[in-house]
C-alpha positions in Angstrom: -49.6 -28.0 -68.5 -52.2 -28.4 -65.9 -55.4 -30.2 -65.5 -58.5 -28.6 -64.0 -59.9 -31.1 -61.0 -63.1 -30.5 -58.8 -63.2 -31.4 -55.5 -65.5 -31.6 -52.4 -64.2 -31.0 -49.3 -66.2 -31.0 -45.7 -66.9 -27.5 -45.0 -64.8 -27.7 -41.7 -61.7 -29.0 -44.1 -62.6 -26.1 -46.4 -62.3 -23.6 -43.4 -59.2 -25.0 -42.5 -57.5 -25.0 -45.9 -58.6 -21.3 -46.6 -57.1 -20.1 -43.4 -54.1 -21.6 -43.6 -53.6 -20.4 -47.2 -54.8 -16.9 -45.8 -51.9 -16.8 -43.2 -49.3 -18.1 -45.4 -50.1 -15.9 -48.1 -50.5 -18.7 -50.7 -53.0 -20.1 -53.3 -54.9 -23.2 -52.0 -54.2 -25.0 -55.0 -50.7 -24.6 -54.1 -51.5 -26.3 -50.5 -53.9 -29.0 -51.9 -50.7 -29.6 -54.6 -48.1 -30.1 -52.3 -50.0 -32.0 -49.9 -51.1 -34.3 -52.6 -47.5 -34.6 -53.6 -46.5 -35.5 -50.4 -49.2 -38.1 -49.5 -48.4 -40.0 -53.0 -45.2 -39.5 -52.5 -43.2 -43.1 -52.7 -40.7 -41.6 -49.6 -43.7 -40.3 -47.5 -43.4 -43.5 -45.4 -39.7 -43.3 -45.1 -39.9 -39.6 -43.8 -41.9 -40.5 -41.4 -40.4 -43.5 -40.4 -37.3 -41.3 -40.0 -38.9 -38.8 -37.9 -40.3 -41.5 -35.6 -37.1 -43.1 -35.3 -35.3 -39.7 -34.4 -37.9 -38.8 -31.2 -37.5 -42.5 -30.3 -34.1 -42.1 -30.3 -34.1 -39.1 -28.1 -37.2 -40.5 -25.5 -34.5 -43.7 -25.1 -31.4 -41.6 -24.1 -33.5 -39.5 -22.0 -34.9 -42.9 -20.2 -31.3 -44.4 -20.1 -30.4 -40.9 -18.7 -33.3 -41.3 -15.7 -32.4 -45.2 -14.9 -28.5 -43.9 -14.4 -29.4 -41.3 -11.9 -32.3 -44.0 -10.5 -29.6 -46.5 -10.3 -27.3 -43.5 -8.6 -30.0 -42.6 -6.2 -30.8 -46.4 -5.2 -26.9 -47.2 -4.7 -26.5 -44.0 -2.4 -29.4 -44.9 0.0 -28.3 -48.4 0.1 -24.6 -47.3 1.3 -25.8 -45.1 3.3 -28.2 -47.4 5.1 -25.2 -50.1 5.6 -22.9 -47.8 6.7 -25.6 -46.7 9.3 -26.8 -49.8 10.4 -23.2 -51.4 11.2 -22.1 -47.9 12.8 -25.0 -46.7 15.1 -25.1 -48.6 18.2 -28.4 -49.2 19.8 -29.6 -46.5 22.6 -30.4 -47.1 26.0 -33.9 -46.6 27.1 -32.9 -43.6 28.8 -32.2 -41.4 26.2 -34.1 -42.8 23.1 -36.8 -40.1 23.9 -34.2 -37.4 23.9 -32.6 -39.1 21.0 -35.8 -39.7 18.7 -36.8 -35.4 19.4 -33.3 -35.1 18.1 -33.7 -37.1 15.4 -36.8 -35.3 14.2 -35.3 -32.2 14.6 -31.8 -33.0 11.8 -34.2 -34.5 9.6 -35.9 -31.0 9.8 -33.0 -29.5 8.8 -31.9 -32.5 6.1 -34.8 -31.8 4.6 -34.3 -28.5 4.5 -30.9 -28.7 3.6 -32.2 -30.8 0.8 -34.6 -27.6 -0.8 -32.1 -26.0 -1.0 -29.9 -27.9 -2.8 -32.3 -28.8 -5.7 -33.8 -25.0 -5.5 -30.2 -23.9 -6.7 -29.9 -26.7 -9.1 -27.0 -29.2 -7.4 -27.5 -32.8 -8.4 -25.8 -35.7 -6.8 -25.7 -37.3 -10.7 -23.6 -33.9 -11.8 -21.8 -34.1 -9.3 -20.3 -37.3 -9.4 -20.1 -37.1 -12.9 -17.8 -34.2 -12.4 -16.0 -36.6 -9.9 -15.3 -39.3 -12.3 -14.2 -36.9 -15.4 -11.8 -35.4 -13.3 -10.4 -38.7 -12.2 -10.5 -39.5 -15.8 -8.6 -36.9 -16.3 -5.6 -37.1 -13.8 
């Protein structure tokens, strides 16, 4: 058995609920039923807790996924820096204009270099995950 209820809605809520019933192709008593249904429902909260807790779940492991290859980038440049510093001596003043042109000119083509590598997908993270699974592996 049912019981007969009247309601007022906004007449922007109104459009909206006789749309939506249009495209699904379903009474809007049915819609206003199961909505109500939901919204008293005593899991309602728990549902949506859950759902909140999934995409939180998912932004962390994609955050913990950016600070590894943060961390990865950071400990590169920071070997690569020492290693350059202890094994570059310094130039006369001779050459250092020579030397500096030069310089601008392979940082050209790192940069370069660099497009390319990202335009075909190549990332330092993969890679040296590959490294370490194979190692794993041996």
């Amino acid at each position: 058995m049912r019981i007969k209820h009247t309601i007022r809605l906004p007449p922007d809520l109104s459009a909206k609920l006789a749309d939506y019933a249009a495209r699904k192709k379903v009474p809007q008593a049915l819609i206003v039923e199961t909505a109500l249904a939901s919204f008293l429902s005593p899991d309602g909260p728990e549902r949506l807790e859950a759902a909140l807790a999934r995409r939180l779940d998912r932004m962390t492991r994609q955050l913990e996924r950016m600070e590894r290859r943060v961390t990865i980038s950071n400990e590169s440049l920071a070997v690569f820096v020492r290693f350059w510093l202890t094994s570059t001596p310094p130039l006369p003043d001779a050459t250092l204009a020579a030397a500096q042109s030069k310089g601008r000119e392979r940082y050209d083509g790192f940069v370069e270099a660099v497009g390319r590598r990202l335009a075909r997908g190549i990332l330092l993270a993969d890679e040296l995950g590959d490294k370490a699974r194979n190692e794993e592996n041996r």
